[in-house]
C-alpha positions in Angstrom: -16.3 -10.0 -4.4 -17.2 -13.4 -5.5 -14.8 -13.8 -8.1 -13.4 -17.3 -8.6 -9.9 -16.6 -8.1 -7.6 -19.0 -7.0 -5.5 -18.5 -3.7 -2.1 -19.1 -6.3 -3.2 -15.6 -7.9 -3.3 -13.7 -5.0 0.0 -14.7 -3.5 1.0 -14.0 -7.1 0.1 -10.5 -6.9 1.5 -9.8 -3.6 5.2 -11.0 -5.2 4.5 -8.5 -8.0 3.7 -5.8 -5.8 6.9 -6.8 -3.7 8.8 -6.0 -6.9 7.0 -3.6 -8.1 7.9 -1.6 -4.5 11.6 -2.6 -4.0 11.7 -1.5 -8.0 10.2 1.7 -7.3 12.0 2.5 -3.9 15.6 1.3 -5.2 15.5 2.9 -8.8 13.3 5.8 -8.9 12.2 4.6 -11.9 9.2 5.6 -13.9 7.4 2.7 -14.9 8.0 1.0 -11.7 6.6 4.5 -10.0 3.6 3.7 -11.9 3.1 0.5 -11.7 3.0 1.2 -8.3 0.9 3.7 -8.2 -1.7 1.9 -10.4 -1.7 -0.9 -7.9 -2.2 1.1 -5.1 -5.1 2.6 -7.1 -6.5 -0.8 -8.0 -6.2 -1.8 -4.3 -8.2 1.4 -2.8 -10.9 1.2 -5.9 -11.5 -2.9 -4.4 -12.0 -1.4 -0.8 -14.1 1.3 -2.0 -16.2 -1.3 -4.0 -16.3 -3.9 -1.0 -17.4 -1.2 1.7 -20.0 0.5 -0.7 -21.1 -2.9 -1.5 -20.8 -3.9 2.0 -19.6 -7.1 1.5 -18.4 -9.2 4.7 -14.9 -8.6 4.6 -13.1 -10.3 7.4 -9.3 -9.3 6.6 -7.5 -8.2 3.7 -4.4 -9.8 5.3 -2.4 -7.1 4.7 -0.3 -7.3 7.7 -0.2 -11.1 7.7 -3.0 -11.6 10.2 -6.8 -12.8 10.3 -7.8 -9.9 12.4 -7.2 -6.9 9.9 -10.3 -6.4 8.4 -10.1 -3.2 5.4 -11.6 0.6 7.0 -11.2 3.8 6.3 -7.4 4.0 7.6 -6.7 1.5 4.2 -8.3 4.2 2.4 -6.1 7.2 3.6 -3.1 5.3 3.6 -3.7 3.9 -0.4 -4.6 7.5 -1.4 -1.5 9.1 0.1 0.1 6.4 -1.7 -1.5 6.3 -5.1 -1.1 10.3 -5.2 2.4 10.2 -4.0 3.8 7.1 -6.7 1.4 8.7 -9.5 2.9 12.2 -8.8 6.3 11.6 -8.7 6.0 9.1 -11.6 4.5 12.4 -14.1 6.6 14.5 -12.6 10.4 12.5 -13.9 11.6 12.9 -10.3 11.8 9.9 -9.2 15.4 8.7 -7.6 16.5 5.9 -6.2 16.3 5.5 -1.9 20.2 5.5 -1.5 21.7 7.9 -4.0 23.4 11.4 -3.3 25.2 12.5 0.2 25.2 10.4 3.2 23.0 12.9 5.3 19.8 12.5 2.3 20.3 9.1 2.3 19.6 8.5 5.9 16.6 11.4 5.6 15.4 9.2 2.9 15.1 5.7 4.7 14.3 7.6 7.7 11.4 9.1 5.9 10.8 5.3 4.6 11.3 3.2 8.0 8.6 6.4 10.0 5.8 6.0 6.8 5.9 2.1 7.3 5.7 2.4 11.0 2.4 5.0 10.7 1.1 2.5 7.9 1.3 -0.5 10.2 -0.5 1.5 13.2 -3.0 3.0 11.1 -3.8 -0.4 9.3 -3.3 -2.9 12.1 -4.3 -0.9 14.8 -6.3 1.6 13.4 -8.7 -1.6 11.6 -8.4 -3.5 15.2 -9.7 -0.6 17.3 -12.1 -0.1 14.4 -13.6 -3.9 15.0 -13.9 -3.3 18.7 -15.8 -0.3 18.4 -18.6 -1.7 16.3 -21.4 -2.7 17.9 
């Protein structure tokens, strides 16, 4: 974006939104659901504005390599998360990851371990494939 920001900021925000995550995913707790969400909403208006811009982005470094450049799949995936955080967040439903019987506990990180899993292909794959097919 041009934006003189130092690389110190950025690894900053990645620890917040480390926290911000475990916070939300461990304690069901509002402000951390929003927090998240509001990042995740921050994040997907930055893509938007880079690919209407269409500014050179090589990677976002998302999944800790050079090679995955933001597409649409970032979009999708920050949408479904910004709608899910945001909605549970107003809602007051929020719960902690390991709380009630064994048998929702496991659904839960279950749930958890398949979303990551589809987030890394669509991301890493998805924005690989993406690169190849561009002329």
């Amino acid at each position: 974006m041009g934006l003189p920001i130092h690389d110190q900021v950025g690894r900053l925000l990645g620890g917040v939104e480390v926290i911000v995550g475990f916070g939300a995913l461990s304690t069901g707790f509002v402000p951390f659901l929003l927090a998240q969400g509001i990042m995740y909403a921050a994040f997907l208006g930055w893509v938007l504005l880079a690919k209407m811009k269409a500014l050179p982005m090589e990677s976002c470094g998302c999944l800790g390599t050079p090679d995955t450049p933001p597409y649409w799949g970032h979009m999708v995936v920050d949408s479904i998360a910004v709608i899910s955080s945001l909605g549970v967040a107003l809602s007051g439903q929020g719960r902690r990851l390991f709380e009630g019987p064994p048998s929702e506990m496991a659904a839960g990180l279950a749930l958890v371990v398949l979303g990551a899993a589809l987030s890394w292909v669509v991301i890493g794959d998805g924005a690989r494939l993406y690169g190849a097919l561009k002329p």
